[in-house]
C-alpha positions, -999 to 999 in steps of 0.1 A, spaced: 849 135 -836 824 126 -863 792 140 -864 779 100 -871 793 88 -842 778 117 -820 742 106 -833 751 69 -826 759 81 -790 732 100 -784 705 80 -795 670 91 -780 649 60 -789 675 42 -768 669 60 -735 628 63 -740 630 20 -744 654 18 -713 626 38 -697 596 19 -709 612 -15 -704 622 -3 -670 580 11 -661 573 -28 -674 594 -44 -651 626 -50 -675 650 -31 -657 682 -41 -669 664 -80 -664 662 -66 -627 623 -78 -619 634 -68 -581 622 -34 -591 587 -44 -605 567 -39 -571 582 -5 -566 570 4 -594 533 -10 -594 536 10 -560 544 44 -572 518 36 -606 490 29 -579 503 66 -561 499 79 -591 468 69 -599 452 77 -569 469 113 -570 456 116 -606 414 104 -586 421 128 -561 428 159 -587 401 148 -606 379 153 -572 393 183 -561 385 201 -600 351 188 -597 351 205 -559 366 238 -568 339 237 -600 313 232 -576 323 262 -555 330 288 -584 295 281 -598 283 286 -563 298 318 -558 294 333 -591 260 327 -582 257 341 -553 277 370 -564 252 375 -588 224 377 -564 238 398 -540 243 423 -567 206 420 -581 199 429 -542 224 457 -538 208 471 -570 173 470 -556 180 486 -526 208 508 -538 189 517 -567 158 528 -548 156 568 -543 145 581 -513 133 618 -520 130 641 -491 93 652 -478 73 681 -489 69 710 -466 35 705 -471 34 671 -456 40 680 -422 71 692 -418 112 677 -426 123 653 -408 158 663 -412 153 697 -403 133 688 -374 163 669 -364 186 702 -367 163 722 -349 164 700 -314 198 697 -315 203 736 -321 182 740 -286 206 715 -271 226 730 -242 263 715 -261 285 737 -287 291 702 -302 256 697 -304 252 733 -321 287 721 -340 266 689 -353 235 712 -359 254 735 -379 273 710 -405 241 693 -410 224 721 -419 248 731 -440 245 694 -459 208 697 -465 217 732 -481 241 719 -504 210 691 -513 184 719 -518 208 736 -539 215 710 -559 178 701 -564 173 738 -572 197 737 -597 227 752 -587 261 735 -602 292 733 -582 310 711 -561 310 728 -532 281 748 -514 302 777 -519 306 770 -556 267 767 -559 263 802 -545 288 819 -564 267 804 -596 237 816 -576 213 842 -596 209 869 -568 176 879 -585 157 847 -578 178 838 -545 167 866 -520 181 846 -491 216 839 -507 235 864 -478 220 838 -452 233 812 -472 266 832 -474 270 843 -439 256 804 -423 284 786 -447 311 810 -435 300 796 -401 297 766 -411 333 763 -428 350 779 -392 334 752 -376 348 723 -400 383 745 -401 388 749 -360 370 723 -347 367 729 -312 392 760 -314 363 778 -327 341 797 -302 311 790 -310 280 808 -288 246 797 -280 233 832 -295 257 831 -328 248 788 -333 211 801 -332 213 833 -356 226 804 -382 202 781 -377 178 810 -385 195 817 -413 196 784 -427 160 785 -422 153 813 -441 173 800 -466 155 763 -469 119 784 -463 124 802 -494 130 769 -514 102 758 -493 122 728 -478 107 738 -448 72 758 -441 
């Protein structure tokens, strides 16, 4: 075949005229089509109002929420942001410790359990405030300076309790007498940091 013929045949401007005589009602001098198609341009037109509404909508509503985000996190960052330090001795006493101390003279092992560990987590603060680096409480005391840590046996022998506990659970037997010889040394411990007075 010849390549000038194949051109003749497939003649683009052709089909886009059919098409554009055909949207104006010239279909092959078939006018029986013109409604259908002032129907479907009128669909089209009113999907094409309704798109327009629903991008003007779904603007409306990502402003809003970046917004919003935004304030939420200028509120998380106040009250996130906001450190609460832990009282003096010298103020009247630690809350916290206060706390440990009733439920030590509870009648429970889980409450001597739940006395225990949070002992143990207000030593692994005062440690960290003391200076001590580690991740771990046990860390921290093996960086400990023995010199100027007199109490650091306490420390050792209460964590070692402390680490049963959180290892056996309720396996472990714990006793009224041995929960309150390591609440005493926890105190000794947080007494010499003066945590406690």
């Amino acid at each position: 075949m010849n390549s000038g013929t194949t051109a003749e045949q497939a003649n683009v401007e052709y089909f886009f005229r059919l098409l554009y005589d055909c949207m104006h009602g010239g279909c092959y001098g078939s006018p029986n089509l013109a409604p259908l198609l002032a129907l479907l341009a009128q669909i089209w037109m009113w999907i094409i109002y309704i798109g327009y509404a629903l991008s003007i909508i779904g603007l409306f509503m990502i402003i809003y929420s970046t917004v919003r985000i935004f304030e939420l996190r200028k509120r998380e960052e106040e009250y996130y942001g906001t450190v609460i330090l832990a009282p003096d001795a010298e103020a009247g006493g630690h809350p916290r410790w206060e706390h440990i101390k009733e439920l030590s003279e509870g009648s429970s092992p889980s409450e001597w359990r739940e006395a225990i560990i949070e002992a143990d987590i207000l030593l692994d603060e005062t440690l960290t405030r003391a200076g001590y680096a580690g991740e771990s409480v046990s860390d921290k005391l093996k960086n400990a300076d023995h010199v100027n840590f007199s109490s650091i046996q306490d420390a050792w022998e209460a964590h070692k309790v402390r680490n049963q506990i959180a290892h056996e659970g309720s396996r472990f037997d714990l006793t009224e007498q041995l929960a309150r010889r390591t609440i005493a040394r926890y105190e000794t411990v947080f007494r010499e940091f003066k945590v406690v007075s």
